[in-house]
Structures are given as C-alpha cells and as structure tokens.
C-alpha positions as CSV (number, residue, x, y, z in Angstrom):
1,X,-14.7,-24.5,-18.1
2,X,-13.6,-24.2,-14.4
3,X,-16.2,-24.8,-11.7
4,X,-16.0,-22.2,-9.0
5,X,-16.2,-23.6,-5.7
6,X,-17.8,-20.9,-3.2
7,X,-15.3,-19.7,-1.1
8,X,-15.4,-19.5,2.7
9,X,-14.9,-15.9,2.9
10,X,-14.9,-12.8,5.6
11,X,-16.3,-9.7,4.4
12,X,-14.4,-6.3,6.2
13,X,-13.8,-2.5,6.2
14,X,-10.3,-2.0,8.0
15,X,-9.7,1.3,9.3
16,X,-5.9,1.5,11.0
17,X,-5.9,2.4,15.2
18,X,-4.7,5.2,17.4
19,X,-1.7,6.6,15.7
20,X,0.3,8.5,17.2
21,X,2.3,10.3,14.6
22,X,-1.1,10.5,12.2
23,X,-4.7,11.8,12.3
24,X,-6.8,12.6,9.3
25,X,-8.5,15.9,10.5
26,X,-11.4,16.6,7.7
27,X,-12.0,15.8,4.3
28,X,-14.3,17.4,1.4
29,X,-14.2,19.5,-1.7
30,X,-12.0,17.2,-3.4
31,X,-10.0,17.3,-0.4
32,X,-7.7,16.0,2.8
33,X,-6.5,17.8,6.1
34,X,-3.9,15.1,7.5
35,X,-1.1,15.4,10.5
36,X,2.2,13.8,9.9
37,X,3.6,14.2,12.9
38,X,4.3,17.9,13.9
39,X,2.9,18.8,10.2
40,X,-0.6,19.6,9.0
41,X,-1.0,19.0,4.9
42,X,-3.8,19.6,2.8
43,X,-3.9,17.5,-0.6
44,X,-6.3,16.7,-3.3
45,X,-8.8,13.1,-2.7
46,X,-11.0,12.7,-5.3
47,X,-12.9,10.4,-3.3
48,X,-13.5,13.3,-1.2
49,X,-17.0,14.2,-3.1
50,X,-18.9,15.8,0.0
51,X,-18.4,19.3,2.1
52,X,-15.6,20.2,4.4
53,X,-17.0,20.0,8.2
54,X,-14.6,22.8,9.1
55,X,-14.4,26.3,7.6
56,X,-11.7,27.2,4.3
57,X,-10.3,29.4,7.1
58,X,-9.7,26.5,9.4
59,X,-7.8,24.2,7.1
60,X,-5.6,27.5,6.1
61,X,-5.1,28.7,9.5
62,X,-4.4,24.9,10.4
63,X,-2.4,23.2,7.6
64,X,1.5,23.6,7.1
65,X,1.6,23.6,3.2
66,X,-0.9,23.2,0.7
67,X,-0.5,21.0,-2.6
68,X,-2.2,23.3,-5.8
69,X,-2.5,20.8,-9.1
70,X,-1.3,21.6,-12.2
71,X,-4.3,22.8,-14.4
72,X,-3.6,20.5,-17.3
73,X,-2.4,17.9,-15.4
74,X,-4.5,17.0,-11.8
75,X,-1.8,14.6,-11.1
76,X,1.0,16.9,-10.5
77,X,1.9,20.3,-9.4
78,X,3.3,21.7,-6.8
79,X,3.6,22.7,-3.0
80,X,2.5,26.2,-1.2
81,X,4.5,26.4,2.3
82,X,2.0,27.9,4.3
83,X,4.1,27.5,7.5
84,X,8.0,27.1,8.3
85,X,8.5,22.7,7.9
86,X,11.2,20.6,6.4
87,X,10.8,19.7,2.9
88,X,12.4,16.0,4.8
89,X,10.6,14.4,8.5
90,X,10.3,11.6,9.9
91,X,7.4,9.4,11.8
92,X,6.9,6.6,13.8
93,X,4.5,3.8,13.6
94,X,4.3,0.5,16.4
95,X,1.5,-1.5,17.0
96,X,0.4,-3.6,19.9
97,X,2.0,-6.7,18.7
98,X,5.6,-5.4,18.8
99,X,5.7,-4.1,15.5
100,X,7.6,-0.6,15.4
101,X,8.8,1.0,12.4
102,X,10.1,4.6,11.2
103,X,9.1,6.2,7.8
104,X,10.8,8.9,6.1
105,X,8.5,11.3,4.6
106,X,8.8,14.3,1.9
107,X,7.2,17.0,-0.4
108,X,6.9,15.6,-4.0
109,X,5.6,17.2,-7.1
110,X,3.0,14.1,-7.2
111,X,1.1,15.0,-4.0
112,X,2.3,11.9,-2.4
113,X,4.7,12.2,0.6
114,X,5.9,8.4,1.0
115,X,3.3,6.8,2.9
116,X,-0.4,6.0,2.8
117,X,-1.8,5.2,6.5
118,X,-4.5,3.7,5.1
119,X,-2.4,0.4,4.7
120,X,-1.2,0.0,8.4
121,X,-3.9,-2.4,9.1
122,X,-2.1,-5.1,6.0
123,X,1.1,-3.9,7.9
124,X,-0.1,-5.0,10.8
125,X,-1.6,-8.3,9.0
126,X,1.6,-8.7,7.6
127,X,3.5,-9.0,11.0
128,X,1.0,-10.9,12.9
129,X,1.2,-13.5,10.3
130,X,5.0,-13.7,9.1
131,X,5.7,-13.7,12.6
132,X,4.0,-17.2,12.9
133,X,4.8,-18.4,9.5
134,X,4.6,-22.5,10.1
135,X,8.1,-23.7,8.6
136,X,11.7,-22.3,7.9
137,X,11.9,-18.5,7.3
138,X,9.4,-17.2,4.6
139,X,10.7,-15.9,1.7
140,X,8.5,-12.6,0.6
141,X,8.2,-10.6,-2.8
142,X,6.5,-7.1,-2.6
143,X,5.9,-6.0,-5.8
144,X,4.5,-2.5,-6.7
145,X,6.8,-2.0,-3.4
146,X,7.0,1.9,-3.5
147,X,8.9,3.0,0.0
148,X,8.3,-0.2,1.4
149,X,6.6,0.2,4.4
150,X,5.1,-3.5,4.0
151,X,8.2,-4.7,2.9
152,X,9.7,-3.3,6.2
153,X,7.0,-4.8,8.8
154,X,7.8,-8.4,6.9
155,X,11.5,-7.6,7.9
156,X,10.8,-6.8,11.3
157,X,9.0,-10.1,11.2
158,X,11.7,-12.1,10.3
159,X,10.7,-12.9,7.0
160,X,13.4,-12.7,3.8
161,X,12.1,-9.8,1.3
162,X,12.7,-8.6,-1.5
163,X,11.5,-5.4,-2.6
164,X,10.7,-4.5,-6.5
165,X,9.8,-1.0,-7.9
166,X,10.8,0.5,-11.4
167,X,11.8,3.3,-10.2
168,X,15.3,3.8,-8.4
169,X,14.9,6.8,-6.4
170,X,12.3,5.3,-5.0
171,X,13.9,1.8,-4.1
172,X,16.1,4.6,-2.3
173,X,14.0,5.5,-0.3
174,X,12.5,2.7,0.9
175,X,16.4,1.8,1.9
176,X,16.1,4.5,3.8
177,X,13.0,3.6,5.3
178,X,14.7,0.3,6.3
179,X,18.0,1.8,8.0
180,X,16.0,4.2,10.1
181,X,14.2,1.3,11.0
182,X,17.3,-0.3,12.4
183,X,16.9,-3.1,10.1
184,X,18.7,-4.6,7.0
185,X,18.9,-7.5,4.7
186,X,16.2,-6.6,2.3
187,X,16.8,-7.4,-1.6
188,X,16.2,-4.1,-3.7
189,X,15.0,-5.0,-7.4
190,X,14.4,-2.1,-9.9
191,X,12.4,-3.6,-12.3
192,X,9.6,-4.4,-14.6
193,X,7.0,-6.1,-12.1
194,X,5.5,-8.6,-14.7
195,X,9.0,-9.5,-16.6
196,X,10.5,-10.2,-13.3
197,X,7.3,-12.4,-11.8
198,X,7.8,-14.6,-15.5
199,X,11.2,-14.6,-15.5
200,X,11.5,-16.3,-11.7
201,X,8.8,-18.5,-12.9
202,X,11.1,-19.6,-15.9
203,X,13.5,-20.4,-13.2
204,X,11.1,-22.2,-11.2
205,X,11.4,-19.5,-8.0
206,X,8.9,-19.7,-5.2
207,X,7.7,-17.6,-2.5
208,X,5.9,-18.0,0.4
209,X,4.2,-14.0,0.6
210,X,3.3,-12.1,-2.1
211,X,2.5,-8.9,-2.0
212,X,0.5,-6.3,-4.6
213,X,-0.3,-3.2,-4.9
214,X,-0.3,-2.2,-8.2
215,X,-1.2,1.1,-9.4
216,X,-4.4,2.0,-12.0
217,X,-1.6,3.1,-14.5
218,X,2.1,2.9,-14.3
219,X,5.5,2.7,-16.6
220,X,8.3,0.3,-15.7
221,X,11.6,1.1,-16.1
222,X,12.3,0.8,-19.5
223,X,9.0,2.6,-20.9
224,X,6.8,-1.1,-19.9
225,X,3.2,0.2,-19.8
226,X,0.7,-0.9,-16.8
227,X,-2.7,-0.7,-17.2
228,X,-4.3,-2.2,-14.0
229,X,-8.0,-3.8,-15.4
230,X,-6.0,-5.0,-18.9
231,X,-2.8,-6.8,-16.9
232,X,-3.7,-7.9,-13.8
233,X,-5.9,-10.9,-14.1
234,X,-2.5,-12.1,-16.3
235,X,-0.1,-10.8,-12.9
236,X,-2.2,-13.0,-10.6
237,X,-2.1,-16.0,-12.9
238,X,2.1,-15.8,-12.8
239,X,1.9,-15.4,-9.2
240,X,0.1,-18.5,-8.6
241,X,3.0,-20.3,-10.4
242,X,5.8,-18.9,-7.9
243,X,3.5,-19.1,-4.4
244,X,4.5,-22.1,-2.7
245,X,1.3,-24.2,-2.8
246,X,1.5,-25.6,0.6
247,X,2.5,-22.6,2.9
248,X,1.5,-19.5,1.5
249,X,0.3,-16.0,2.1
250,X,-1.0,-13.3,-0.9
251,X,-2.1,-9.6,-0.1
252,X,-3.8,-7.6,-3.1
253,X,-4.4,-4.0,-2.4
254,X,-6.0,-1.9,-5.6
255,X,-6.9,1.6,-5.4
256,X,-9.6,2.3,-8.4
257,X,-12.3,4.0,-8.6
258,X,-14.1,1.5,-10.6
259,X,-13.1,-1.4,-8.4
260,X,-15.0,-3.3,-5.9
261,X,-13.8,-5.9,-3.8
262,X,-16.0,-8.3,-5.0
263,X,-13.5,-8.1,-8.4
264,X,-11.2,-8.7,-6.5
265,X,-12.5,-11.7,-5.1
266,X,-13.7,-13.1,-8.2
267,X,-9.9,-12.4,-9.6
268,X,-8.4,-14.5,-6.6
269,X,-10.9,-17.1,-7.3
270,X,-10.4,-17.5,-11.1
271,X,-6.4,-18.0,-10.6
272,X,-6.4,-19.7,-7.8
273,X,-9.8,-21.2,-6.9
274,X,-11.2,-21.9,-3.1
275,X,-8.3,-20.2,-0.9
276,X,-8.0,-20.6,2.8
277,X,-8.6,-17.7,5.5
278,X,-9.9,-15.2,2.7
279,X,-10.7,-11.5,3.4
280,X,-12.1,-8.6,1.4
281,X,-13.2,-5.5,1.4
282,X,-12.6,-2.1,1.8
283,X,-9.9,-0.1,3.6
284,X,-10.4,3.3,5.0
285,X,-9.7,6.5,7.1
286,X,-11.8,8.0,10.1
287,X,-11.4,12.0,10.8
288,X,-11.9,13.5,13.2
289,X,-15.5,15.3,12.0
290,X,-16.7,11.8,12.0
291,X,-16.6,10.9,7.9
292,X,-15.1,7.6,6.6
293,X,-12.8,8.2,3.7
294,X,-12.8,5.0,1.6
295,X,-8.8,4.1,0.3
296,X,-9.0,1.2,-2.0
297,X,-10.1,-2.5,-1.4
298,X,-8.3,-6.0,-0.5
299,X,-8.2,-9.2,-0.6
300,X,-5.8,-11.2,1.0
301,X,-5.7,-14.7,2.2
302,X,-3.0,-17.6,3.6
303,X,-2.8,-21.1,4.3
304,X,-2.1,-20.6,8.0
C-alpha cells in the first residue's frame, strides 16, 4: 500500500484583479449579471443559490441579452437580444507582469461565450512561471483546452504548446484567439484527451506543463464518453508518466458541484505523492454587491 507523505501545502481562494474589460455586477436566483466589455449579459449559475442585490428591473434595464434555457434541457437554449450588440466582440486582458492577451467572444446556444474570468488568476500563474521556467524552452500540453486562453498566456510566455480539444470549431477558435493575440506557433490537436495522453506515453513523450481542465461530462470526438469522478484519477496517473520528473509544472482546474479541493489534493497526492510548491483551493468572482461567487477548485504545483 502506498504511504502518503504529508504534503507541504498552501491553502487559497483566488479571485482575478481589476479588469478592465470585465466586472461581475450581481448574482442570485440562479443567476449572473456580467460586463464583457461594452456588453452587459445575464446567464444562468447554479451556484448562484441566494437573492439578487439589485431589482429584476435593474438587470433588465441593464443587461444587453438575456440567455432563457431550454425547459427540457437546462443546458441549452437560446439568446434574447435585449439591446442592439454583435453576436462577435472582442476583449482585452494584461496583467502587471507583461502579460496582455485578446479573446474573442460570442453568443452560443450553450450559455457560454468563450471565456471564464474566473481563470485569469492560473493565467496569470501560468505566465509568471513559464516565463522563469529553469532550462531550455518548456514544452506545454493543455488538455480540455477549449478557446485557449491558458494555452495563449503560456505562448506569450515563451513556452512551446500544444493545444487539445475534441471539438474542431472550437480549436478554431482558440486559433483565433491566438492571431488576435499577435502570436503563433501553437500545435492544434482535435482529439480524444485520454487516447492522446496514452498514446504519447506509448511513445515515451514528455512535457514540462500540463494543464487540466476537464469538464464533469463530456464526448470526444469520435463519440468517447467523459465522466469526470469515474476517469480522472486514471487521466492523472497517465500524466505523471509524460511530466518530466525533474522540471515540471501541473495545473488541475475542476468545476463540480460535488468537488472540494481537498479531492483534488488527495488525487495529486495518490498519483504523484509529496509535490513541491503545492496550492489548492477555491477560485472565485467578487461583484460588485459585495457576494463571492465560488467557480471551481485547483490544485496546481511545480518543481520551481
């Protein structure tokens, strides 16, 4: 049986900075009033379990379009254009340390829009720590990628990335994200996440950053099924086999209701025992009413 050895750990709840081109305005009822940009958007957050601070009238009068779910089907449905806005926009997002980036946003019939702000703060980590990777230039896999905004910042930092999603349109987008970025280089993968992790493992492939942020369901390209709680303990145990063991870095990001970062912990700990410079914990959104929306938990650690 494996001994676990405790790990010398940091505890934290990351909430991202001053953002320019976002603010998250109120949340309740099952609901989020955010500001992309010029554009106000109220969407469904089932985390959102309390009251609105503000009045019905005030997110109406406020918000751009409003996204009405499908009664059958909470996780689809469709868009009400409350105001004149693109279906297409941009933003911006820089940091302090140099990092400056530009995402490409849109309407989809899945509520999402290309980007979830909570996860500027592991862009930022990202950066900061690619940018003083100790050796030759770091080669990166993000897998779950979606529109890449992590897989950008680890551009922007120098690093060599490659990019996996199953789904094409999506890799599309994130090439977008990456040209409007003024960047290039990045390897595009549509795949199977799992088959491709033990297939470079067959070959004997290493990286020094992975980066996860796998979904609580999902489909791959050909049909695969994901089930987050039944396959990744078995996805972490394949990573360990293509992380280089002497300079490394691994990010884990879950969003499930039923998750704590303390499973996450125990997860990192059971695959690959006592790591260096681990954190954990919870990531989250401040509005502007003064409520903390909780986002999902990480764990993340490096050698350097």
């Amino acid at each position: 049986m494996p001994i676990f050895v405790p790990m010398n750990e940091t505890i934290l709840s990351l909430c991202p900075g001053p953002w320019k081109d976002y603010e998250l305005i109120d949340t309740g009822g099952f609901e989020k009033l955010e500001r992309f940009g010029k554009f106000i958007l109220s969407r469904p957050e089932p985390q959102a379990i309390w009251d609105k601070s503000l009045p019905e009238s005030e997110w109406r009068k406020l918000a751009h379009a409003h996204f009405a779910k499908e009664k059958n089907n909470p996780e689809k449905g469709q868009w009400q254009q409350l105001k004149s806005m693109p279906h297409n926009w941009q933003i911006g997002y820089e940091n302090t340390d140099g990092l400056k980036i530009t995402l490409n946003l849109a309407q989809t019939s899945f509520k999402h829009i290309g980007l979830f702000p909570e996860q500027a703060v592991n862009w930022d980590y990202l950066y900061r720590k690619l940018k003083a990777f100790p050796g030759p230039t770091p080669k990166v896999l993000n897998l779950f990628g979606y529109t890449g905004a992590a897989s950008i910042a680890a551009r922007a930092a120098g690093a060599e990335v490659s990019h996996l999603d199953s789904v094409k349109q999506v890799v599309t987008w994130t090439k977008h994200n990456m040209e409007s970025s003024h960047l290039d280089g990045i390897r595009w993968i549509v795949d199977d996440a799992m088959k491709f992790i033990k297939r470079e493992a067959r070959r004997g492939n290493r990286y020094q950053a992975i980066i996860l942020d796998p979904p609580a369901y999902g489909r791959g390209p050909e049909g695969e099924k994901w089930i987050l709680e039944e396959q990744i303990n078995d996805m972490l145990k394949t990573c360990k086999e293509i992380l280089d063991p002497k300079n490394h870095l691994l990010l884990l990001n879950m969003y499930s209701l039923s998750f704590s970062s303390i499973i996450a912990a125990n997860l990192i700990q059971s695959n690959f025992g006592s790591v260096k410079n681990a954190e954990h914990g919870e990531l989250y959104l401040q509005e502007k009413q003064g409520k903390k929306l909780p986002l999902g938990i990480f764990f993340r650690f490096s050698s350097f």
